[in-house]
N, C-alpha and C positions, 0 to 999 in steps of 0.2 A: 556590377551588382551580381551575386551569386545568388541562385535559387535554390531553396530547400525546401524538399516536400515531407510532413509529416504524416504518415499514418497510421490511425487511431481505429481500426476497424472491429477491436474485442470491449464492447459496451461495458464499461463499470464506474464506479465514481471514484477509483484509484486513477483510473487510466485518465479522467477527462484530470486530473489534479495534476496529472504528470505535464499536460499541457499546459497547463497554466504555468508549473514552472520554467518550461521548456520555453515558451513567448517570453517572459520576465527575464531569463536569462538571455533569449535572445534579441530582446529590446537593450540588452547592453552595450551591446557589438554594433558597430555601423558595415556597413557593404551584404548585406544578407537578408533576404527578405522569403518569409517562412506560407509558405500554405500550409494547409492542415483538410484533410479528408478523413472524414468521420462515419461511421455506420452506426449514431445512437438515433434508436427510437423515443427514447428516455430526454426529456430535457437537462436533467439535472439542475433546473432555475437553483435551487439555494445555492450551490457552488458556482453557479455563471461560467460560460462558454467564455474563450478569453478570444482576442483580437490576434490574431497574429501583425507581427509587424512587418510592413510591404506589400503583403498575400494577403490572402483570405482565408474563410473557412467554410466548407460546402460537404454537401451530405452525400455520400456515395448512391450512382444512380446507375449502377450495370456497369460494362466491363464497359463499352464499347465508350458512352460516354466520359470513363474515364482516359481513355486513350485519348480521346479527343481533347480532354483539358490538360491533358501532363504535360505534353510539349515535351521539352528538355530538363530536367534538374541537373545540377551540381552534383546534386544529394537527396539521396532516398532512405530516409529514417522509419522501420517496419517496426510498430511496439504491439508484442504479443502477437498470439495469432488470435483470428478472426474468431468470434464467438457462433456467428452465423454460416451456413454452409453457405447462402448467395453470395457471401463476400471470397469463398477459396478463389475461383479462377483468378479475380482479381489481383488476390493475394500472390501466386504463382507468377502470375504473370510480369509484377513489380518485382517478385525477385528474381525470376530468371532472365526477362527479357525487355523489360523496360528500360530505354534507353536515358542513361545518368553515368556521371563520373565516377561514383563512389555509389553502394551499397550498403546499409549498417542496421544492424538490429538489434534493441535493447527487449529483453524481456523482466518487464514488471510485477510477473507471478511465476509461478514453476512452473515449470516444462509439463504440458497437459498428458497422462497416459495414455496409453494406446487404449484407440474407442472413446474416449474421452471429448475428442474434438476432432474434427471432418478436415478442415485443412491442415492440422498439424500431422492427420496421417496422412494425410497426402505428402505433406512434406519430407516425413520420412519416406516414403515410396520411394519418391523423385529427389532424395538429398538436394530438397530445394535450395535451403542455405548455402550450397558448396560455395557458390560464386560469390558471396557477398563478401568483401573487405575483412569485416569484424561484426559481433555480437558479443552482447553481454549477456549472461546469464546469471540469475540467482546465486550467491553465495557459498547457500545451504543446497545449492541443487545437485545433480547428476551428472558432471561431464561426459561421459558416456551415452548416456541418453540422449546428447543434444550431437556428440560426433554423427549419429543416425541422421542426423538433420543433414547432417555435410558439413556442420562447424564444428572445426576441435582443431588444438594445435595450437598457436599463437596469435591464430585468429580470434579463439575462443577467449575472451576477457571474463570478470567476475565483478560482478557489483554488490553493494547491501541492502538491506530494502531501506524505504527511507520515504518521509512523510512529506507532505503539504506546512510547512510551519509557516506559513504566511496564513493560510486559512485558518487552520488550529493553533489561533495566537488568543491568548486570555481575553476577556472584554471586562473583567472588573465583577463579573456578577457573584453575589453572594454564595456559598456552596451550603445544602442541606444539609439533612442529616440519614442519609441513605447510602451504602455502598454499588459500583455501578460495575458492571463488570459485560463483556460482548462478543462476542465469534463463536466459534461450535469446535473448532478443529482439539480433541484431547480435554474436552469440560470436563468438571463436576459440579457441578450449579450444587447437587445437595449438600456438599460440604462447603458451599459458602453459604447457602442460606443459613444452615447449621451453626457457621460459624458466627456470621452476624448476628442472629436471632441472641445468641449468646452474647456477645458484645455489645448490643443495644442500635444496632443498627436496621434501618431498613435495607432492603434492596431493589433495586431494578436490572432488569439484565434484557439483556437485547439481540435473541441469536433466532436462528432459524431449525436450529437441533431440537427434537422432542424434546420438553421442559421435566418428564419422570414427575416423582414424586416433591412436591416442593409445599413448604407453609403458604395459607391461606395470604399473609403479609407480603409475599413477595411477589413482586411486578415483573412476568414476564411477556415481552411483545416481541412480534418480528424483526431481524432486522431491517430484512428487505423492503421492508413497507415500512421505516420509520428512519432508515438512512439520515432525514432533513431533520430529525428532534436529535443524531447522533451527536452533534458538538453542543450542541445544550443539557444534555443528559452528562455527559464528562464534565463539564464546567462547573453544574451543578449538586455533586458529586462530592458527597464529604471523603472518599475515597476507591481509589479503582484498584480491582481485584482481576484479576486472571486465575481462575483456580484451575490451571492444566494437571491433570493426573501425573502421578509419580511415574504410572508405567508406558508414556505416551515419548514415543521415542525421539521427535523431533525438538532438538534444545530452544530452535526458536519459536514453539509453538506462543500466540500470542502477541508476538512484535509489534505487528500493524498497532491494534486496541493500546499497547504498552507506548509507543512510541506516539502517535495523538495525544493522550491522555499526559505523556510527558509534556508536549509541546505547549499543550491549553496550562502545563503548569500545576496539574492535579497529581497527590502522592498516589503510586503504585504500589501494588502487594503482588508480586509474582515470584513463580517457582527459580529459585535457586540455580542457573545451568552454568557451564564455561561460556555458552553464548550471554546471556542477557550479564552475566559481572562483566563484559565489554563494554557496556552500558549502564547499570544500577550500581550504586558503590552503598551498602545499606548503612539506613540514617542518613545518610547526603544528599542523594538525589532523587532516593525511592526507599523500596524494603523487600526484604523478602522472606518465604517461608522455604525452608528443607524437604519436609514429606506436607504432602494435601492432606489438610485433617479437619476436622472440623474446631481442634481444641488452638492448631497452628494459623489458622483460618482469624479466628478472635482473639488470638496474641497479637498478633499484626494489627490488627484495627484497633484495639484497643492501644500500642502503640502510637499511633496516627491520631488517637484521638487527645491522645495525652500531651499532644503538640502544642507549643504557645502561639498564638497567631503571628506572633515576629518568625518563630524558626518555621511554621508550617510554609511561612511565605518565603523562607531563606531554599528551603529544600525545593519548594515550588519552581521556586527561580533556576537554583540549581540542573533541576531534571530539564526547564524549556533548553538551558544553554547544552544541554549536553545532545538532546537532539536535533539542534541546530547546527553543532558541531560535527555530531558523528554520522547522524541519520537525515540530512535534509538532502528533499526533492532538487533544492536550489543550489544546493551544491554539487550535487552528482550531477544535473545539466550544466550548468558554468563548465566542470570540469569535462564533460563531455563534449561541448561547442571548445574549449582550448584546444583539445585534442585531434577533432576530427575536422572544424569547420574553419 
């Protein structure tokens, strides 16, 4: 039986999903049996802590006690770095010196800048990563920034980002009549409010970015404090909006909110890039606008709404299978247990 250690030590509800399908994928496999070490203060109850299969799951309690429980791994799986400074030693210490066959790091978000995060500079100090096997990094990300690390080369792998679709699967509920739209990275909330007020929409939006000026009608709350209303707010969503600025340089600004909202099956309305046509094929699996306007804004909904409940549910269908295809959690681990384990 081979041992693999998972560590989850940078707290968010992408990273506890990454587990989830990292146990599902590795509940497929026989001979491997998976622990999982965690630093959330946070339960996350709506999404549920998952089981690993053989191991366990335990909550980081200082360096010393974890030396004590590690023993031996096969393999040592490091996702992200640490959000908390008490977790760096820890961190360093599994990649430099923890005794394991293998070493490998997937990162689930970008590569944090300098100042940014306490262990990630440390890690650049100390090209903590030199020694590890392989890592994966973001797509969209920086290889250069990550060689700082001590991985680059053919060490250095690239992955996509890619959702939960076993979480984010439909449940049948009726959809309103409000547009939903969620993240802060490149908004413009006022040309969607704008644009739906015009097209006969409500909306609700869900970011943690200053809301500016927006209509009395439009709902905006935190994300961070409503994370657990997030997949009932898309479901119920007579359509999802991303309105990223024209002059916001990142083509995948939006992905995460785009690619959920595909998987629950709800049509999208986002910016036009070479990244997201990888993805959206307009009128088949989503839609999209060219420049952020407020007049491009109610073109698009108003499209969406002109939908018949047969094709709404054709396109619907369409977008879950394409992120289940291009963008799932459950496939990037499967194909990362082929590979490494």
């Amino acid at each position: 039986m081979k041992r693999l250690l998972l560590v989850n030590f940078a707290e968010c509800p992408e990273n506890l999903h990454f587990e989830r399908a990292f146990v599902r994928a590795l509940a497929r496999r026989r001979g491997t049996a998976l622990d999982i070490v965690h630093d959330f203060d946070f339960a996350y109850d709506f999404i549920g802590a998952p089981v690993p299969p053989g191991g366990r799951r335990w909550r980081y309690a200082g360096l010393e006690a974890l030396k004590k429980a590690c023993g031996r791994y096969d393999k040592i799986v490091l996702l992200d770095f640490p959000k908390r400074a008490r977790c760096a030693p820890a961190f360093l210490w599994l990649a430099r010196q923890a005794p394991a066959a293998e070493k490998l790091f997937i990162a689930n978000h970008l590569i944090p800048m300098l100042g940014h995060n306490f262990t990630a500079d440390l890690a650049r100090r100390y090209r903590a990563l030199g020694g590890l096997s392989a890592g994966y990094m973001l797509e969209s990300d920086d290889r250069g920034l990550w060689a700082e690390m001590g991985l680059a080369g053919g060490r250095l792998l690239e992955r996509g980002y890619a959702s939960d679709c076993v979480y984010y699967s439909p449940s049948g509920a009726p959809a309103g009549g409000y547009a939903f739209s969620a993240g802060s990275a490149g908004r413009d909330y006022a040309a969607l409010a704008a644009g739906a007020k015009s097209a006969g929409f409500g909306v609700k939006i869900f970011s943690d970015a200053k809301p500016g000026r927006l209509p009395r009608a439009c709902e905006y709350l935190p994300l961070a404090k409503n994370l657990h209303n997030l997949k009932d707010a898309v479901e119920r969503a007579r359509a999802v909006v991303i309105p990223v600025s024209d002059a916001h340089i990142n083509g995948s600004a939006g992905n995460s909110i785009a690619f959920l909202s595909m998987a629950m099956g709800r049509p999208v309305l986002t910016r036009r890039t070479p990244y997201m046509r990888r993805f959206i094929r307009d009128g088949v699996n989503g839609f999209f606008y060219v420049k952020l306007t407020p007049a491009s804004v109610a073109s698009g909904l108003r499209r969406i709404a002109a939908l018949s409940p047969a094709r709404l549910k054709k396109i619907g269908a369409a977008a879950r299978r394409t992120v289940q295809a291009k963008a799932s959690l459950d496939r990037f681990c499967a194909a990362f247990l082929r590979r490494f384990a």
